[in-house]
C-alpha positions as CSV (number, residue, x, y, z in Angstrom):
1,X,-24.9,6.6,-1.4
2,X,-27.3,7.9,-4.0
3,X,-27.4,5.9,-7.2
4,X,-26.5,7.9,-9.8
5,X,-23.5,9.2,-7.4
6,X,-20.6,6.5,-8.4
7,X,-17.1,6.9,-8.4
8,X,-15.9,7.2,-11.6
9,X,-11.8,6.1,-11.2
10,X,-9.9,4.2,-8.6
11,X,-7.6,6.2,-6.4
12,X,-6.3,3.7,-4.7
13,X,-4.2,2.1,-7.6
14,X,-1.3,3.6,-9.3
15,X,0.2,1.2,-12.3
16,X,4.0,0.7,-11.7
17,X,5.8,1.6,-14.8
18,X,9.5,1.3,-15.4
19,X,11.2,4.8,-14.9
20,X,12.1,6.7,-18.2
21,X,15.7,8.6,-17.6
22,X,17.9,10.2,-20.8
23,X,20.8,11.9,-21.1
24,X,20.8,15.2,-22.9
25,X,23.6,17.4,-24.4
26,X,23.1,21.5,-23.6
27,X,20.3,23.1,-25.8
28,X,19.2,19.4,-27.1
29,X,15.7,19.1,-28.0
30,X,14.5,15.4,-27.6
31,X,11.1,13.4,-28.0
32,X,10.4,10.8,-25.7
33,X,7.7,8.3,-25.5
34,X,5.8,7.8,-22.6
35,X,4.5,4.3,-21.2
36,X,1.1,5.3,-23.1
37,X,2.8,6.1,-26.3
38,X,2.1,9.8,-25.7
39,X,5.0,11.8,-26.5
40,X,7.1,14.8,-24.7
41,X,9.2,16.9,-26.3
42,X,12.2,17.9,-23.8
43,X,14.7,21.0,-24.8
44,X,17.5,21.4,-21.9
45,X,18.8,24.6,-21.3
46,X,22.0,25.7,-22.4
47,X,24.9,27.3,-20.3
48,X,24.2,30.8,-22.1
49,X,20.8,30.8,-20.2
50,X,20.9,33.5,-17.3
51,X,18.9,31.5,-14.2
52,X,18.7,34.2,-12.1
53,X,16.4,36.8,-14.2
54,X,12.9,35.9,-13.3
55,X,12.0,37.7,-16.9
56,X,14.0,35.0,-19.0
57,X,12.0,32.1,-17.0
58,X,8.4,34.0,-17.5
59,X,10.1,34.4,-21.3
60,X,11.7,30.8,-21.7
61,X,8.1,29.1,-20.1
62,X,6.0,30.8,-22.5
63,X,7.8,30.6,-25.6
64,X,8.6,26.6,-25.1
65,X,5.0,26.4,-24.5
66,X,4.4,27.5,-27.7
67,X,6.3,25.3,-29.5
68,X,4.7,22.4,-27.8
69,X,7.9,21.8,-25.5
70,X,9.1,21.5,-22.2
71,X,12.1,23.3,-20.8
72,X,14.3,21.1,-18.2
73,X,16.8,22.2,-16.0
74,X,17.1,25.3,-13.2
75,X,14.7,28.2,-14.5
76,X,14.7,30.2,-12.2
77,X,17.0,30.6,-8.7
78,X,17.2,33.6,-6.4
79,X,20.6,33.5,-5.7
80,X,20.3,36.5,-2.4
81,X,17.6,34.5,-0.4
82,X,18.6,32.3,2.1
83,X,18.8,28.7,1.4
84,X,16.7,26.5,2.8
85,X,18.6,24.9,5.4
86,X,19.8,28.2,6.8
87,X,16.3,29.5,6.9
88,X,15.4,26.8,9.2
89,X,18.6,26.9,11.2
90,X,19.5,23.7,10.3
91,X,23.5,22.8,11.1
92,X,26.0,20.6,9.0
93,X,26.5,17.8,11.7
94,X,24.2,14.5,11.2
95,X,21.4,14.6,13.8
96,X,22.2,11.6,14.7
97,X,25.7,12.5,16.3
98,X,24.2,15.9,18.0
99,X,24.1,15.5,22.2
100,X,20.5,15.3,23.4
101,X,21.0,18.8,24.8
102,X,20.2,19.9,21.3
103,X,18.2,18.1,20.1
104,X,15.6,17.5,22.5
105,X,13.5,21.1,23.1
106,X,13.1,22.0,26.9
107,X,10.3,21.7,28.8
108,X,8.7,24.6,28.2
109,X,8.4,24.5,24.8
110,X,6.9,21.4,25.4
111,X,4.7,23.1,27.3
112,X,3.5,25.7,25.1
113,X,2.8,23.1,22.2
114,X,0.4,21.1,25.0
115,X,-1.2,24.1,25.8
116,X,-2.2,25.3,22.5
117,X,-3.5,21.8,21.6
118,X,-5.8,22.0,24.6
């Protein structure tokens, strides 16, 4: 290590605060103070907001920006895609009660996965 070259913070530590949590009413614009007395300003969105335009998030981000605020709640949700879950196939049983016949992939595909790590 060269001498001038020191690290300048610890990563390895992360200070344990207490968690902040508040309860907001619809279109409610609240300060809060941070654990080092830096403030946020929070506005949550109101049921007249319309989630699913992507132009009203892009619009909502930017003007709350402005202002020095930060929207909370769902800004922006693509109600045609697929969900998650159904992307990957997933099924509404807990794994844990599946037979082994599903859950455990056959050999071959065992196979394939050793042969592309060799």
């Amino acid at each position: 290590m060269k001498e001038h070259d020191l690290p300048i913070h610890e990563i390895d530590f992360v200070p344990h605060y207490e968690d902040i949590s508040i309860e907001m009413e619809e279109g409610e614009l609240r300060d809060v103070e941070l654990h080092d007395g830096s403030h946020l300003r929070l506005r949550k969105l109101d049921r007249d907001y319309d989630p699913t335009s992507k132009r009203n998030a892009v619009r909502l981000i930017e003007e709350t920006e402005e202002k020095g605020e930060v929207a909370t709640g769902i800004l922006y949700i693509k109600p045609r895609e697929e969900n998650f879950f159904d992307q990957l196939g997933m099924v509404e049983a807990p794994l844990a009660t599946l037979p082994e016949s599903i859950t455990r992939p056959p050999q071959s595909a065992l196979e394939i996965v050793m042969e592309e790590l060799r």
